[in-house]
SELO-524980 format. One record per residue (C-alpha): residue number from 0; residue in one letter; x, z, y. Coordinates in Angstrom, 2 decimals. Layout:
N
<pt><pos>NUM</pos><code>A</code><x>X</x><z>Z</z><y>Y</y></pt>
...
END
This chain:
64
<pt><pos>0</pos><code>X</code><x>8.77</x><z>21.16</z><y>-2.38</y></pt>
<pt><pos>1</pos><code>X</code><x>10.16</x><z>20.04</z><y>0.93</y></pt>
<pt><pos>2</pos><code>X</code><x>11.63</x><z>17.13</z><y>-0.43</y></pt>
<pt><pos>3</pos><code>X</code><x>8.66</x><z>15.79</z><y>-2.02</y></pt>
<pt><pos>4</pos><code>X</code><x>6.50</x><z>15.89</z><y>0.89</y></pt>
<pt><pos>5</pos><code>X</code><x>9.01</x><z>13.83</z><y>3.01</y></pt>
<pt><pos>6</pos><code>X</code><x>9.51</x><z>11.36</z><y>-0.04</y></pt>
<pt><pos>7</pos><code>X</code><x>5.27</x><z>11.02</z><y>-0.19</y></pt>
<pt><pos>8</pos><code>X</code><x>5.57</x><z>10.87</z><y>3.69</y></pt>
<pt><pos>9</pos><code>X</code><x>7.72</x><z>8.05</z><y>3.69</y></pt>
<pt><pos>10</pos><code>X</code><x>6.10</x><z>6.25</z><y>1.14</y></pt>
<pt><pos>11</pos><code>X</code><x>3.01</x><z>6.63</z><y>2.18</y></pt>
<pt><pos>12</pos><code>X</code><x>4.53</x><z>5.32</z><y>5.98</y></pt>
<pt><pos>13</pos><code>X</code><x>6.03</x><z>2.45</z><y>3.96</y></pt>
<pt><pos>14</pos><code>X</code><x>3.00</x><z>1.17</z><y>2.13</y></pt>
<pt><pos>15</pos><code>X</code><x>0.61</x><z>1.30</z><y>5.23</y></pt>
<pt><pos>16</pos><code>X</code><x>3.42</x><z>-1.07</z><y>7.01</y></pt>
<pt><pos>17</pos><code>X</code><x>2.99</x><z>-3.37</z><y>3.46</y></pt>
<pt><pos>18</pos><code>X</code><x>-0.72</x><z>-3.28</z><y>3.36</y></pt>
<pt><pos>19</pos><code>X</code><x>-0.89</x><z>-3.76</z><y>7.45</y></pt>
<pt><pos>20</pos><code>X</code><x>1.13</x><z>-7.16</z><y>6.60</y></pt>
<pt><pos>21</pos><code>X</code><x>-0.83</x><z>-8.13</z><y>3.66</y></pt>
<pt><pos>22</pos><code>X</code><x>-4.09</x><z>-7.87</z><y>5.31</y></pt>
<pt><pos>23</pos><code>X</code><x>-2.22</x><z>-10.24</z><y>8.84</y></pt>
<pt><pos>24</pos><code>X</code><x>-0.80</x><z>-12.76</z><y>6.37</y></pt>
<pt><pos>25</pos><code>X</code><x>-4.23</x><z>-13.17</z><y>4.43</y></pt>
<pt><pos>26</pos><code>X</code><x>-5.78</x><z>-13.24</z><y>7.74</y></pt>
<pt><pos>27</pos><code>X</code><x>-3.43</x><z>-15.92</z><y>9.06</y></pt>
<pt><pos>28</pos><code>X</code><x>-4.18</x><z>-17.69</z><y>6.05</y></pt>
<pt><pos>29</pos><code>X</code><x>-7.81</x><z>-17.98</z><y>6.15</y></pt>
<pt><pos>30</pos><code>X</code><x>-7.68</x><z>-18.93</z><y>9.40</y></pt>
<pt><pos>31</pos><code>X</code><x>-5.04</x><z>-21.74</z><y>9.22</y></pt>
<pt><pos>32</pos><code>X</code><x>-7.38</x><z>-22.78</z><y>6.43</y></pt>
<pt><pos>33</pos><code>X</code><x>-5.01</x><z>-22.73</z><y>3.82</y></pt>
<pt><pos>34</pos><code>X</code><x>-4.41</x><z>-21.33</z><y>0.12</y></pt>
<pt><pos>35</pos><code>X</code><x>-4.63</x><z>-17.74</z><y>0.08</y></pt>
<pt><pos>36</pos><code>X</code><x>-3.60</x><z>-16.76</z><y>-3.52</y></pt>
<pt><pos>37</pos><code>X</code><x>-0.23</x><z>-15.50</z><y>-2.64</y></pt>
<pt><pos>38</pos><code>X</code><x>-1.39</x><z>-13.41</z><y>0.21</y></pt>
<pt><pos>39</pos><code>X</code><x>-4.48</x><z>-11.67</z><y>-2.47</y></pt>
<pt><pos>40</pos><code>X</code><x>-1.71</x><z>-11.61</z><y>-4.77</y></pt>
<pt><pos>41</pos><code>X</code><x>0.63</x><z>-9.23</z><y>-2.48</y></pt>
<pt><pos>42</pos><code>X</code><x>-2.82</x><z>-7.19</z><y>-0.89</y></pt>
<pt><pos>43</pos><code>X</code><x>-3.65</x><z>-6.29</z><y>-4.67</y></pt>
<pt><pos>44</pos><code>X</code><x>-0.24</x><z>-5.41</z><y>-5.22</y></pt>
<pt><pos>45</pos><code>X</code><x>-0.36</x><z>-3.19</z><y>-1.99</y></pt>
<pt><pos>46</pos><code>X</code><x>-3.13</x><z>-1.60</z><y>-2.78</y></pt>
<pt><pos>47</pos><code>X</code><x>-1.91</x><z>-1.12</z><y>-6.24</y></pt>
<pt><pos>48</pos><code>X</code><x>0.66</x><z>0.95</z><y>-5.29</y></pt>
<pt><pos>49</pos><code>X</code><x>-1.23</x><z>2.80</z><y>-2.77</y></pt>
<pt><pos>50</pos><code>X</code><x>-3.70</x><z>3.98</z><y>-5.62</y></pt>
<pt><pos>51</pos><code>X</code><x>-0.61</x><z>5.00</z><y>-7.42</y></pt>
<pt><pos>52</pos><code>X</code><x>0.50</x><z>6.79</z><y>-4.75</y></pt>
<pt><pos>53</pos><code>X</code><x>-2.97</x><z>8.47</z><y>-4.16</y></pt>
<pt><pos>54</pos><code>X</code><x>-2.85</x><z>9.64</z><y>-7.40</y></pt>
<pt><pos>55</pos><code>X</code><x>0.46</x><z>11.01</z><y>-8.10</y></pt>
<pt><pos>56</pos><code>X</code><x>-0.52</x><z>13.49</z><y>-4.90</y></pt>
<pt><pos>57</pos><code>X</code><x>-3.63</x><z>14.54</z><y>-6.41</y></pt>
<pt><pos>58</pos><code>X</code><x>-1.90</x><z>15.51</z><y>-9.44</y></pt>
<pt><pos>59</pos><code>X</code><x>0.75</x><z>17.34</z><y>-7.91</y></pt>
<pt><pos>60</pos><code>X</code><x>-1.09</x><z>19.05</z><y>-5.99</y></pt>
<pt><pos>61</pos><code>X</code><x>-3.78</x><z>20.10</z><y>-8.43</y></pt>
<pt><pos>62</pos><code>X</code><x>-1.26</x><z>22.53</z><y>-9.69</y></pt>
<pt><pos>63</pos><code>X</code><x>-0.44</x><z>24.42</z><y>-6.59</y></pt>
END
C-alpha cells in the first residue's frame, strides 16, 4: 500500500511540473503571436494523463 501512494505521489508531482509547462509554453506562444498547435497538442496530452491518473485513484481507492 505504501508503495502505491509514493508511486501516485510522484506521478501526480510529475504531471503538475508537465501541465505547469504546457500551460507557460502555450502562454509564450500566444503571446509571441505564433502557432500554438503543438503547445494544445502537449496541454491535452497533460491533461490526458492527469484524468488517467485521477481515475486510477478513485478506483483504487473505492475498494478500501
Amino acid at each position: 500500500m505504501r508503495n502505491k501512494i509514493l508511486t501516485i505521489i510522484a506521478v501526480g508531482i510529475t504531471l503538475g511540473f508537465l501541465l505547469g509547462m504546457a500551460v507557460v509554453a502555450l502562454l509564450r506562444a500566444v503571446v509571441d503571436g505564433t502557432d500554438t498547435g503543438l503547445e494544445i497538442a502537449f496541454t491535452l496530452l497533460v491533461g490526458f494523463m492527469g484524468a488517467m491518473l485521477i481515475s486510477y485513484v478513485v478506483r483504487t481507492t473505492k475498494d478500501a
